[in-house]
C-alpha positions as CSV (number, residue, x, y, z in Angstrom):
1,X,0.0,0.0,0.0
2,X,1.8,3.1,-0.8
3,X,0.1,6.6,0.5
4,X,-0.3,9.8,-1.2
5,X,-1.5,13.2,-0.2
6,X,-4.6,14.6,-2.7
7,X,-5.9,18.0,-1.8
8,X,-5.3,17.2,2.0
9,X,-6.7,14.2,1.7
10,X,-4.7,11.0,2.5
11,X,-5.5,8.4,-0.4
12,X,-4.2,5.2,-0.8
13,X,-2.4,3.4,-4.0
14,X,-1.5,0.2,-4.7
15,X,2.1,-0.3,-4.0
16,X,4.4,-3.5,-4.8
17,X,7.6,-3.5,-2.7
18,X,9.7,-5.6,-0.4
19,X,11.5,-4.4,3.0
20,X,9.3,-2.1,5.7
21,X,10.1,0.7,8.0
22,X,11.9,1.5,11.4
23,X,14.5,4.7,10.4
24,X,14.8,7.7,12.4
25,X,18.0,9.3,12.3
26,X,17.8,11.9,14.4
27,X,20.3,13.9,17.1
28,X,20.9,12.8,20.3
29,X,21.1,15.6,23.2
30,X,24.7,15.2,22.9
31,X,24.0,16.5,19.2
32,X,25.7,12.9,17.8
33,X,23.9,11.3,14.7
34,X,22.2,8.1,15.3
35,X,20.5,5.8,13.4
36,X,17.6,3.2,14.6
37,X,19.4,-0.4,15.3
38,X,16.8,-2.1,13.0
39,X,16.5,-0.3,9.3
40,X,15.1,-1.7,6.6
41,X,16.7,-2.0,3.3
42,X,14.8,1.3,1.6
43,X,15.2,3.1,4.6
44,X,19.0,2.5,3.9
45,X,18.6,3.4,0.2
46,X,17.3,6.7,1.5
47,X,19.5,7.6,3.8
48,X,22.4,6.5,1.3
49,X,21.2,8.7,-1.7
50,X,21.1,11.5,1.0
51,X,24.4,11.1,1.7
52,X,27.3,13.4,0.6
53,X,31.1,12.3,0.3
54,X,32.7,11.2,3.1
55,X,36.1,11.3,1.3
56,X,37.0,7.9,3.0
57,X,39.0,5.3,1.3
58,X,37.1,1.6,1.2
59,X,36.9,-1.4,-0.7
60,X,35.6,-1.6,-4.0
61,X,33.8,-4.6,-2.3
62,X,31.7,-2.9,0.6
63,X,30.3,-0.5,-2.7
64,X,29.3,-3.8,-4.3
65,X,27.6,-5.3,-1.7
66,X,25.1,-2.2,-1.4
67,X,25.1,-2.4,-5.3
68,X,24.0,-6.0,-5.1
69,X,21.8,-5.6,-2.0
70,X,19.8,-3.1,-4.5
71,X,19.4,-4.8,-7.1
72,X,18.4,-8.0,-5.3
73,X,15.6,-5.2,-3.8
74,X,14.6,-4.0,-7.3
75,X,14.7,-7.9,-8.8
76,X,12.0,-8.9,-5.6
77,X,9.5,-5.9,-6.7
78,X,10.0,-7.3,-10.7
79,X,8.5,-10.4,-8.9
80,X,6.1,-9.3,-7.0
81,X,4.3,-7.0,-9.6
82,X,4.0,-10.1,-11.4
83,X,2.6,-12.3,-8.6
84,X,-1.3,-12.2,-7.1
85,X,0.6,-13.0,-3.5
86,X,4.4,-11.4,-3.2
87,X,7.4,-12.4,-1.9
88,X,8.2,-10.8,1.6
89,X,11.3,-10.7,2.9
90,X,10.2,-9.4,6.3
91,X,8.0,-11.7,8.8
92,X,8.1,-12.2,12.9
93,X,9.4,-15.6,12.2
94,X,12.8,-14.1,10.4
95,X,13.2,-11.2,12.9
96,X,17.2,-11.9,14.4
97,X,17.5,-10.7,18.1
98,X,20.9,-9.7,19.6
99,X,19.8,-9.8,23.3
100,X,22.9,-8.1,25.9
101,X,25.0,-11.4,25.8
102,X,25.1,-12.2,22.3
103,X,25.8,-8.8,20.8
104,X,26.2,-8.2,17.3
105,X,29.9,-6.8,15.6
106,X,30.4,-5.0,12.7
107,X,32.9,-3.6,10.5
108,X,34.3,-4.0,6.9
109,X,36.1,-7.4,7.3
110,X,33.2,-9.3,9.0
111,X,31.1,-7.8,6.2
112,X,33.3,-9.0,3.4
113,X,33.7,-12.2,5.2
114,X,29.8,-13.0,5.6
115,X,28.9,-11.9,1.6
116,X,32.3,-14.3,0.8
117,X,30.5,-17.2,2.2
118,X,26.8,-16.0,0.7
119,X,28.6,-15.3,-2.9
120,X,30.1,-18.9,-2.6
121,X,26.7,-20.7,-2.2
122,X,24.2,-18.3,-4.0
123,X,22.3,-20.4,-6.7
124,X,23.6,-19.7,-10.3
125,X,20.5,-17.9,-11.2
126,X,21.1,-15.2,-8.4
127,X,24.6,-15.0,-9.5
128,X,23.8,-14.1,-13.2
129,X,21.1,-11.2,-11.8
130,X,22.5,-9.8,-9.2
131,X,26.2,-10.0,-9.3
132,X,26.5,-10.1,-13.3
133,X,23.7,-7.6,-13.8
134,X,21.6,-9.6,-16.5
135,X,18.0,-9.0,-16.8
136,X,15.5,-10.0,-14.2
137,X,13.7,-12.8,-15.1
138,X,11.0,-14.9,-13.3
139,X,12.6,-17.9,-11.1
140,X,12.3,-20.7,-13.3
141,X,13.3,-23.7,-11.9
142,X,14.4,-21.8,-8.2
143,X,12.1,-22.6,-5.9
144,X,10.4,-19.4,-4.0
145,X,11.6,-20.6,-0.4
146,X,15.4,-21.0,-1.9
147,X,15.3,-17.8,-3.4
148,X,13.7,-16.3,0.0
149,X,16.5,-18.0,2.0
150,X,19.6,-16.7,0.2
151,X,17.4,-12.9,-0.6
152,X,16.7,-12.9,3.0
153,X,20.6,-13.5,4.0
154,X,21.4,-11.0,1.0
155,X,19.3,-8.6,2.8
156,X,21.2,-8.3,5.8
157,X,24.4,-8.3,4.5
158,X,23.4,-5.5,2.4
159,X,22.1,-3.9,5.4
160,X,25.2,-4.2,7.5
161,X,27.3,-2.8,4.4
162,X,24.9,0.4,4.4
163,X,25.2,0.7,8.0
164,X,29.1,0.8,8.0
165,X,29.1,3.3,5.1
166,X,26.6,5.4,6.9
167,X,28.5,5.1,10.4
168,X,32.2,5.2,9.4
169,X,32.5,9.1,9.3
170,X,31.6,9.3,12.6
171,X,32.7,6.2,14.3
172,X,34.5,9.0,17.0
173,X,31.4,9.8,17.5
174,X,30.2,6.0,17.9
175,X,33.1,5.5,20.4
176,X,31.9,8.2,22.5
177,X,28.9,6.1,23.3
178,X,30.8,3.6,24.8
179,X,29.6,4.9,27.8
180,X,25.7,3.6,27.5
181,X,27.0,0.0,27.6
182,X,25.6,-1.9,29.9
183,X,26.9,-5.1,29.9
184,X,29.0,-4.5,33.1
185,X,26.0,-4.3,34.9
186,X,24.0,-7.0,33.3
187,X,26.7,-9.4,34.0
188,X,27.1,-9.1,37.7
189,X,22.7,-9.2,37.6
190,X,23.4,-12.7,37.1
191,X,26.2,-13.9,39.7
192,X,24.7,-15.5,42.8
193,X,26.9,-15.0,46.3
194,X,28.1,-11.6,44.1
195,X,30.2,-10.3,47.5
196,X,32.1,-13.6,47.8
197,X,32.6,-13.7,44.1
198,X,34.0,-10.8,44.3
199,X,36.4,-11.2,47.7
200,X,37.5,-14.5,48.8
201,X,36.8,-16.2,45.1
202,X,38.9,-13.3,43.5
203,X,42.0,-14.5,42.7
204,X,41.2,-17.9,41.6
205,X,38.0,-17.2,39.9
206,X,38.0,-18.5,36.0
207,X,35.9,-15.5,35.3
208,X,38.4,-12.3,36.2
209,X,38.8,-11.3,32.9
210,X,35.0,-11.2,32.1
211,X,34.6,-9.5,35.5
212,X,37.4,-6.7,35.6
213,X,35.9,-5.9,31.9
214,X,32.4,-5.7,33.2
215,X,33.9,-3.9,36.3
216,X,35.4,-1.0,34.1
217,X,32.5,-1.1,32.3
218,X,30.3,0.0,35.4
219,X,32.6,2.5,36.1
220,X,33.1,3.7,32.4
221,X,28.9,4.5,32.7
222,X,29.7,7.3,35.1
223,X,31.0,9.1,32.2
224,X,35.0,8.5,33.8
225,X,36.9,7.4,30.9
226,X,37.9,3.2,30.5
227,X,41.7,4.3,31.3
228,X,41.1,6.1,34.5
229,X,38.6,3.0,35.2
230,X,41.1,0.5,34.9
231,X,44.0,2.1,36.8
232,X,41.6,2.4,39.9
233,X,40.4,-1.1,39.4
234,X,44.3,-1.9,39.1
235,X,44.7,-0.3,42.7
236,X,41.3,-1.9,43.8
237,X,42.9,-5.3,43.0
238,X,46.1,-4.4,44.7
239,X,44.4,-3.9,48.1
240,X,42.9,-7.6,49.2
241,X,38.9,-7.1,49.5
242,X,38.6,-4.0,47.7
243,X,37.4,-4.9,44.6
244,X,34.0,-6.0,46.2
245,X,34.3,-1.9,47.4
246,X,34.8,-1.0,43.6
247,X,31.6,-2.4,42.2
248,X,29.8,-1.3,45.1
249,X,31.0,2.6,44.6
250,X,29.9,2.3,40.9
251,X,26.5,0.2,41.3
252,X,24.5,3.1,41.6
253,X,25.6,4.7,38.7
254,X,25.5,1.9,36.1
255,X,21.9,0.8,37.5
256,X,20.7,4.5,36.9
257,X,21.9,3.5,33.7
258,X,20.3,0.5,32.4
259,X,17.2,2.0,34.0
260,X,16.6,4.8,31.9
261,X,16.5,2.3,28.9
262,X,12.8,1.6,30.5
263,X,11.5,4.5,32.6
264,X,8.8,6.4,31.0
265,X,8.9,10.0,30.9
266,X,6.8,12.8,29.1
267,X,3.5,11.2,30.0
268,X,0.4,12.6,28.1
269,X,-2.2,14.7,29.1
270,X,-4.9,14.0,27.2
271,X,-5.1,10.0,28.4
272,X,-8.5,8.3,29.6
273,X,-7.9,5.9,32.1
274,X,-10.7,3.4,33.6
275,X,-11.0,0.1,34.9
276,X,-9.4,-2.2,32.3
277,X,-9.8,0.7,29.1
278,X,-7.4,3.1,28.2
279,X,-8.7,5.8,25.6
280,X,-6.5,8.3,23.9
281,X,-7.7,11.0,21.2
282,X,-6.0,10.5,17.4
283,X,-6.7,12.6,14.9
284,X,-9.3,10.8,12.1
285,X,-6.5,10.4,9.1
286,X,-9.9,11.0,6.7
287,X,-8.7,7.2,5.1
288,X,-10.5,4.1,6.5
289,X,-8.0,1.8,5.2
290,X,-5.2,3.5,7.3
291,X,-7.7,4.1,10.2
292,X,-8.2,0.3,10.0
293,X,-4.6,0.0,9.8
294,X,-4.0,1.9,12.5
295,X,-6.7,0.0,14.9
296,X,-5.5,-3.3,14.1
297,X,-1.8,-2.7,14.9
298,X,-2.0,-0.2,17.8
299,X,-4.8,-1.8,19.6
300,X,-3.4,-5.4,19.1
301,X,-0.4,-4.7,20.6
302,X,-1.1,-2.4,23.3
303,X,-3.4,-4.8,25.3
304,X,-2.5,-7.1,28.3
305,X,-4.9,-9.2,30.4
306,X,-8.2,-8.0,30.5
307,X,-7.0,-4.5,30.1
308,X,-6.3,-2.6,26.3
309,X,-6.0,0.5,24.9
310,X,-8.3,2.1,22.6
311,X,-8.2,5.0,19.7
312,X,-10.8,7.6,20.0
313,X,-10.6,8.6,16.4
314,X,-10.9,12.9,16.4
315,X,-12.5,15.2,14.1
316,X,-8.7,16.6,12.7
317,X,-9.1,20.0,12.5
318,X,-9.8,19.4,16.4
319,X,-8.6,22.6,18.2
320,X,-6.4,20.8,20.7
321,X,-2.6,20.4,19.6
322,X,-1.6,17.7,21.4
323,X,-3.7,15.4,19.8
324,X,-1.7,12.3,18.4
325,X,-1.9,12.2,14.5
326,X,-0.4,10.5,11.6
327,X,1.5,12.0,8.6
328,X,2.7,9.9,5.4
329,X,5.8,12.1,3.4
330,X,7.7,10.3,0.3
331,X,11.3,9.0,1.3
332,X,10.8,10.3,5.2
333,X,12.0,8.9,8.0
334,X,9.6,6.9,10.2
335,X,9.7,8.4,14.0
336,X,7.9,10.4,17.0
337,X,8.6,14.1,17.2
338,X,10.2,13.4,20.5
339,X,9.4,10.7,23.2
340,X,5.4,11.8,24.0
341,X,5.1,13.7,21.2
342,X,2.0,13.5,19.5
343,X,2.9,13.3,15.5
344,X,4.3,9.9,14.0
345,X,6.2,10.5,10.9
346,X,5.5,7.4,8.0
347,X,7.5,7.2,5.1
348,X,4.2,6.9,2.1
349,X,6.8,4.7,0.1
350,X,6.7,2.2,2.5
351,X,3.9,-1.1,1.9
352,X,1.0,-1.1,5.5
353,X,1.0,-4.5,4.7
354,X,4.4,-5.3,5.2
355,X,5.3,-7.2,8.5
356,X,8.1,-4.4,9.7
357,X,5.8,-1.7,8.7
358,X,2.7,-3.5,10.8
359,X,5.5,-3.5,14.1
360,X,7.1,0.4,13.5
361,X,3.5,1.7,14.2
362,X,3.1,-0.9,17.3
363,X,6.8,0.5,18.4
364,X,6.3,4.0,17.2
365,X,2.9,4.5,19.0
366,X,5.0,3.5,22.5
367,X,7.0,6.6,22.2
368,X,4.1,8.6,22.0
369,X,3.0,6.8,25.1
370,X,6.4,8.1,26.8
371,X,8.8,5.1,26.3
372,X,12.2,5.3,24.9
373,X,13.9,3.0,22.9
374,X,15.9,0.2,24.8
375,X,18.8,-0.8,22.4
376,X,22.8,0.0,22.5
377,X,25.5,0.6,20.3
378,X,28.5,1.9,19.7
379,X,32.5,1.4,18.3
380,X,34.7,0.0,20.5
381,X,38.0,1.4,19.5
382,X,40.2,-1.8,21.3
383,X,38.5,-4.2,18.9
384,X,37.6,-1.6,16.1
385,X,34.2,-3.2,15.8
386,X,30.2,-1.5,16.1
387,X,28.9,-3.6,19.0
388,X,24.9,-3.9,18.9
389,X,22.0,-5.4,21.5
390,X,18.7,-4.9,22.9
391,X,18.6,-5.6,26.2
392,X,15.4,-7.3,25.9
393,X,14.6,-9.5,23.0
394,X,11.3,-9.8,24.1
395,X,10.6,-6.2,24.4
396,X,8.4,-4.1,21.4
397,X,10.5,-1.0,22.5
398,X,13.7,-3.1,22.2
399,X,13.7,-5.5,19.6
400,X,11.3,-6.5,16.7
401,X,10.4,-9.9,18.0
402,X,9.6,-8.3,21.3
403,X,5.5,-7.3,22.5
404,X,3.8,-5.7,24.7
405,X,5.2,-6.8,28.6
406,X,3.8,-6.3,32.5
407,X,6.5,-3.4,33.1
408,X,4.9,-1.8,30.1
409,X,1.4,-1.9,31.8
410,X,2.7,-1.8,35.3
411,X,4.3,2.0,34.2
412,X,1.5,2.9,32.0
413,X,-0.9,2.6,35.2
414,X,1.2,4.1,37.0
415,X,1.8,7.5,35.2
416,X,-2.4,7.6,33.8
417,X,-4.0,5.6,36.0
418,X,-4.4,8.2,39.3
419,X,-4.8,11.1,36.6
């Protein structure tokens, strides 16, 4: 479904395309760029045509990739405007997590390395279309699921090329960031007998290494930089008990941290709350098929229990500003105007059907509810990698395989329910 804008009027068009939404670069209050941890692939086109030299040297092969990645794009839409039911690339069942422990790495050699093994595998067919450039054709003997398998792994190689090319100029800026990690904290959540583990078990403990990093990593959320955190765990270590005395002195800190990943703020003012319904003024979008849209998806997701929210579809022209309403521009980048801001940003070249697109308004919609995002990343100058993960898979404002949860409801009560 693609949507365009006739004398004020938001109509919608057919639209045949692949790939969904979830891009919002905006600045961060430290005035850094940033750019949503899951993009799809025409979000990435966008941002890369918008994109002026970076005057940095890279490998022909990294260009090729994103040169393959688009064609491969432009190949699935041949397809699908040929097909009564298309191809889609996107689905919950082929969303990839990267929950805090398993963190994804990036940069140009793990990119090269991962479209090496693809090239080496990807059926002839493929090959001759997307790497030689002939024609597109229909699949002949390839079978739709092989096709979707290798397009699918295509798809995020591609992405992870973009993403480097987009990120590179600023990795100083990425490595700043460092700071937001979490993982120092997260790890000692887990250790059982945590004072003894870190006294008497000390010295012989098979899990130093991973502790002193996660150690200076508690500290290095304070803002204090990772050298100045491990010379004072260095002296911590020299002094026999102390290091218990370490984590203790930074726990605050780094649990303010990972906190703030979760904590609502901004709550609305125009929010309904009673017994198990929820009602919260939108602005009529004059369309019923993106009205439908939006009831389906919003009110789907934000339910739990006996409780739900509900859409009180307003009159637009409604004299109240805050009301919540929905705009679709050409090429734009899906977001919030701020976390509880009250207009969400669609890009109109983007499919409704489209599984990613159905989950950016689910996700979207949370931040005008108040809730921030819950995902980290950032370049870590030691290993000279982008280090990625949402610290709860499970989590809509997180991940895209996450939903609704209890803390989601517990805080929503919380800020509307006494209003």
């Amino acid at each position: 479904m693609k949507i365009i804008l006739i004398a004020g009027v938001v109509m919608p068009v057919l639209f045949q395309g692949c790939g969904s939404t979830l891009l919002q670069e905006k600045k961060l209050s430290e005035g850094r760029p940033h750019l949503e941890l899951e993009l799809s692939s025409q979000d990435y086109q966008a941002l890369l045509s918008q994109r002026g030299s970076d005057d940095k040297e890279r490998p022909d092969l990294l260009d090729d990739i994103v040169r393959y990645g688009g064609r491969m794009l432009k190949w699935v839409d041949y397809l699908n405007a040929r097909r009564p039911t298309p191809l889609e690339l996107t689905s919950a069942e082929t969303q990839i997590g990267y929950p805090v422990d398993q963190p994804k790495f990036s940069n140009v050699r793990i990119v090269e390395a991962n479209w090496s093994e693809l090239a080496s595998k990807l059926p002839s067919l493929m090959t001759q279309v997307i790497v030689e450039g002939n024609d597109f054709v229909d699949l002949a003997g390839l079978s739709d699921e092989d096709f979707l398998e290798n397009a699918r792994s295509l798809n995020m190689i591609y992405q992870s090329a973009s993403r480097w090319i987009l990120q590179e100029p600023v990795l100083a800026s990425y490595a700043a960031r460092s700071g937001s990690d979490i993982r120092g904290y997260y790890f000692f959540k887990g250790i059982e007998n945590l004072e003894s583990f870190l006294k008497t078990d000390w010295s012989t403990n098979p899990s130093q290494s991973l502790a002193r990093d996660s150690l200076v990593n508690m500290c290095n959320n304070t803002r204090a930089s990772r050298s100045k955190c491990k010379s004072e765990l260095d002296q911590s270590e020299a002094e026999r008990g102390e290091v218990y005395t370490f984590y203790q002195k930074y726990l605050k800190g780094s649990k303010e941290v990972w906190d703030s990943y979760f904590e609502m703020s901004n709550p609305r003012s125009d929010v309904s709350w009673s017994d198990a319904l929820m009602t919260v003024p939108f602005a009529n979008p004059r369309n019923q098929v993106v009205q439908d849209w939006l009831q389906v998806n919003v009110e789907d997701e934000w339910r739990f229990g006996d409780w739900q929210l509900k859409l009180n579809f307003k009159d637009p022209s409604s004299p109240f500003s805050s009301i919540t309403r929905i705009k679709f521009e050409p090429g734009t980048t899906p977001h919030v105007n701020g976390i509880g801001g009250s207009t969400i940003t669609m890009d109109a070249n983007l499919p409704l059907q489209e599984y990613n697109s159905r989950w950016t308004i689910r996700h979207e919609y949370g931040h005008v509810l108040g809730f921030p995002d819950c995902y980290v990343e950032f370049y870590d100058t030691d290993a000279r990698h982008m280090v990625s993960y949402q610290l709860d898979i499970t989590n809509l404002m997180c991940s895209r395989r996450g939903h609704l949860k209890q803390e989601h409801f517990d805080r929503l009560k919380s800020a509307y329910a006494t209003r």
